[in-house]
C-alpha positions, 0 to 999 in steps of 0.5 A: 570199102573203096580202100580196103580193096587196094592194100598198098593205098591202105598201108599209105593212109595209115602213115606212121601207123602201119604196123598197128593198123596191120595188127588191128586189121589182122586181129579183126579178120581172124576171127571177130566177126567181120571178114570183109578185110584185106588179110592175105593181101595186106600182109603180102603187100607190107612185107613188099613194101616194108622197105618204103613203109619203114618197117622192119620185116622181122617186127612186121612178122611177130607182130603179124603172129600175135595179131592173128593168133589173138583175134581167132583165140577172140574168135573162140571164146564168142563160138563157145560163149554164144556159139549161134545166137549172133547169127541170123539169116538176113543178117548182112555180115554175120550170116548164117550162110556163113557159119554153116560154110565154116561148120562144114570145113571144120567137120570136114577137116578137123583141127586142121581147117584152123591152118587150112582156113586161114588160106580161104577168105570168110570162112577163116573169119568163123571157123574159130567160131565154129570150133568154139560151138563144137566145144574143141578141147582148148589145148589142142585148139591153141596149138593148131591156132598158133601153127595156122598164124605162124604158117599164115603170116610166114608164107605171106610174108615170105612171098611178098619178099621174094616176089617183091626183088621182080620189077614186074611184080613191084610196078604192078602190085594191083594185079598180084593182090587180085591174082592173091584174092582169086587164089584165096577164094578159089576153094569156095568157088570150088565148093559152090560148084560142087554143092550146087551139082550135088543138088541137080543130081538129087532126085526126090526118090534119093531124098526121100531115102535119106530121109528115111536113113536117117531117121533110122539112124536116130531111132536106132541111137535113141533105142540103144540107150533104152530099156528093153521095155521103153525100147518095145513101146518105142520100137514095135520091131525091137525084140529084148533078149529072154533073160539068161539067168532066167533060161538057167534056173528054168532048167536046173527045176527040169534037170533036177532030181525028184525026190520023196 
């Protein structure tokens, strides 16, 4: 793993073979189950170097955007076709953590958190998965996935050219992929954080509330799409309404002349 934390030595190693080992690294981080690769950074540091790598910054770009708009489409299939059963608690990469993490950016954001997530290390990893699970209509998946590679790439891309003209940036680019790391993972230091003052300010009689609320809520779902009679045995509170068309007919037989 000693590697994979210096992008520019990684690049280096892969010789005559850096554009497909970006697309590969790249395909495997977006979004097939293993998110522990140098993404933001790689790309950052290739369009930096491409000069010295020999890779020409519009290949570099295009092969990028299909690099990661294919691994989150990858990513998707396994959400819909497996959807939880690859994950498991104790599980070292494919944690539950994990895909709980995402599910809540994706319910959080929508289609969005796919151009969102690709900014945030990890949960960019599963939240195609999450999409997948969430059964996302297909067409309006591929068009925010392709919106977040192209955003993705672009602004990485376009960062690393810019920053990469200043010497102090170009002789210290150890430091700029640290400063990208800690950019990335900030939203999840923020989350954490949150989550965790949430916790400290629930008391058990706020917990127990919502437990109530909800369990209300659910009885209150599963009693709308009942009949009158199975809502009263489900329901002891639940009181059907007299029918209309028997009030009706009651009083026409009041209203109605006698005659001999």
């Amino acid at each position: 793993m000693g590697i994979l934390s210096d992008p520019a030595a990684l690049l280096a190693a892969l010789g005559p073979w850096v554009l497909p080992g970006v697309a590969f690294i790249l395909f495997i981080e977006s979004g097939c189950l293993f998110p522990f690769l140098p993404g933001d950074s790689l790309i950052f540091t290739a369009a930096m170097l491409h000069v010295q790598f020999g890779i020409r910054i519009e290949v570099l770009l295009i092969v990028g955007i299909l690099a990661a708009f294919l691994g989150v489409q990858v990513g998707y299939f396994l959400g819909s076709r497996f959807g939880r059963q690859l994950f498991k608690p104790d599980a070292r990469i494919l944690k539950t953590e994990y895909l709980y993490r995402a599910e809540e950016f994706f319910q959080q954001y929508g289609a969005a958190s796919l151009i969102l997530s690709r900014f945030v290390p990890i949960v960019r990893t599963f939240v195609p998965i999450a999409a997948g699970a969430a059964r996302m209509r297909y067409g309006r998946f591929v068009f925010f996935n392709a919106v977040g590679g192209v955003g993705w790439v672009g602004i990485m891309t376009v960062a690393g050219l810019f920053l990469g003209q200043f010497s102090f940036v170009a002789n210290n680019i150890d430091v700029i992929v640290v400063i990208i790391v800690l950019v990335s993972v900030l939203p999840i230091i923020i989350g954490y954080l949150r989550q965790r003052s949430a916790k400290k300010k629930t008391t058990p009689a706020t917990a127990v509330r919502d437990a109530l609320q909800e369990e209300e809520g659910e009885l209150r779902m599963e009693t709308d799409t009942l009949l009158p009679a199975e809502a009263a045995d489900r329901n002891p509170h639940h009181r059907p309404q007299p029918d209309q068309d028997v009030e009706l007919a009651h009083d026409d037989v009041q209203n109605k002349p006698v005659t001999d």
